[in-house]
N, C-alpha and C positions, 0 to 999 in steps of 0.2 A: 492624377485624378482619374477617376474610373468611366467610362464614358458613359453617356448618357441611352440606356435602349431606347430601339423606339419599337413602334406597336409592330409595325413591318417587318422587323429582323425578329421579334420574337415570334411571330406566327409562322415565317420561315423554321424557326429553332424549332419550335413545339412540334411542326411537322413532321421534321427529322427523326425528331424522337418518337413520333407516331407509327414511321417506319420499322424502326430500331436498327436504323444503320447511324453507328453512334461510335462505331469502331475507329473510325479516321481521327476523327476528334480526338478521343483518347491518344492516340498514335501523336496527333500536333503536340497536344502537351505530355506527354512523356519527351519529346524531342527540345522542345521550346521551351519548357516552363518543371524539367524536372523537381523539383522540388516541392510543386506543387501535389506533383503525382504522388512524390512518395508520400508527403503528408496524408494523403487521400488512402493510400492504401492503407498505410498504417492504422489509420482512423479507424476504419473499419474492423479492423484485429478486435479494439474493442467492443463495437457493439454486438450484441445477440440477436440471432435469428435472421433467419435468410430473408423474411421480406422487411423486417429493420436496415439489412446493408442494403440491402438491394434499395429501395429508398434512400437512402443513405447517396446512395450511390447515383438515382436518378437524379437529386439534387443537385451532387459535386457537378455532375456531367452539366445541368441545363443553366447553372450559375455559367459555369468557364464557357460554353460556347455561347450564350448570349451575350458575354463579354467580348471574347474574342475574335467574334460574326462584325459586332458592333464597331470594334476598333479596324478591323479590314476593311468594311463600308467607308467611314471617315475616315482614313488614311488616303482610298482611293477617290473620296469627294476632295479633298486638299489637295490630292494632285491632280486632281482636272480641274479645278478650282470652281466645283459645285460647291 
């Protein structure tokens, strides 16, 4: 099951991407989660016009790290048993 965001961790995420340091992210999953990446890139072959990927792209990006923020947070509240 997918974890549940909360308002916290996405306003940390939106942040991020407010900076545009978004590099790292991408880096975890290309490592952790290849297949996801390659879908993603793929994806994007098809669509047209640079601000379609590009969007395209912001989305891939802010779905997987609000996911991925999300489950590090509860992994690390279940081991300190917050």
């Amino acid at each position: 099951m997918l974890p549940v965001v909360s308002r916290r961790v996405a306003e940390l995420v939106f942040d991020r991407m407010g900076t545009g340091n978004v590099k790292d992210s991408w880096e975890v999953m290309l490592i952790e989660n290849q297949e996801l990446f390659v879908s993603i890139t793929a994806a994007i072959k098809s669509i047209e016009g640079k601000r379609q990927r590009e969007s395209f792209l912001r989305g891939a990006y802010c779905v997987w790290e609000l996911l991925r923020t999300q489950e590090e947070i509860d992994e690390m509240n279940r081991e300190w048993g917050i």
